[in-house]
N, C-alpha and C positions, 0 to 999 in steps of 0.2 A: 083783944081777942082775935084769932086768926079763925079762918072761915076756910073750909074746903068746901071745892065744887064737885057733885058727881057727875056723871053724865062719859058718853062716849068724848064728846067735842070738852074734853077737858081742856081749859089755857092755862101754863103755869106762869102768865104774866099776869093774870087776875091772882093769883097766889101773891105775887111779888107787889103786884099794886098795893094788895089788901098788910102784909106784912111791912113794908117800909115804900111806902110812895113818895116821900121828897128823895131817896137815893133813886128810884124806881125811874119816876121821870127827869132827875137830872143825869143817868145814863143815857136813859132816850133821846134827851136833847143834845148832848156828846156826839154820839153816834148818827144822828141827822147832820147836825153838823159835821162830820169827817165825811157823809158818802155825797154831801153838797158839793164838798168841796173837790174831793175825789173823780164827779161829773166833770166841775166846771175843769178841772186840769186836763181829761179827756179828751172833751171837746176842743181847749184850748190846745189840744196834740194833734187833734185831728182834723184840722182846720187847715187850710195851706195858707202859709204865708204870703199877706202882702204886700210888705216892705220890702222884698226881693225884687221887685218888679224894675 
């Protein structure tokens, strides 16, 4: 049974949780995963090299 929320502060990720929550949070874990990783490459750009020395 799916469940709507009223209210102004409506989330449509409580819609999504409540409709299918194992795709729900294996997206969410997807996507934590790529902006993790998307950081550490960042950082690792923008770091200056010590092996030049």
């Amino acid at each position: 049974m799916a469940m709507t929320i009223d209210g102004d502060h409506h989330d449509r990720r409580i819609e999504a949780i409540l409709t299918d929550p194992k795709g729900y949070f294996e997206r969410a874990r997807r996507r934590a995963e790529a902006k993790v990783r998307r950081e550490m490459e960042q950082e690792r750009d923008s770091k200056p090299s010590s092996r030049s020395a």
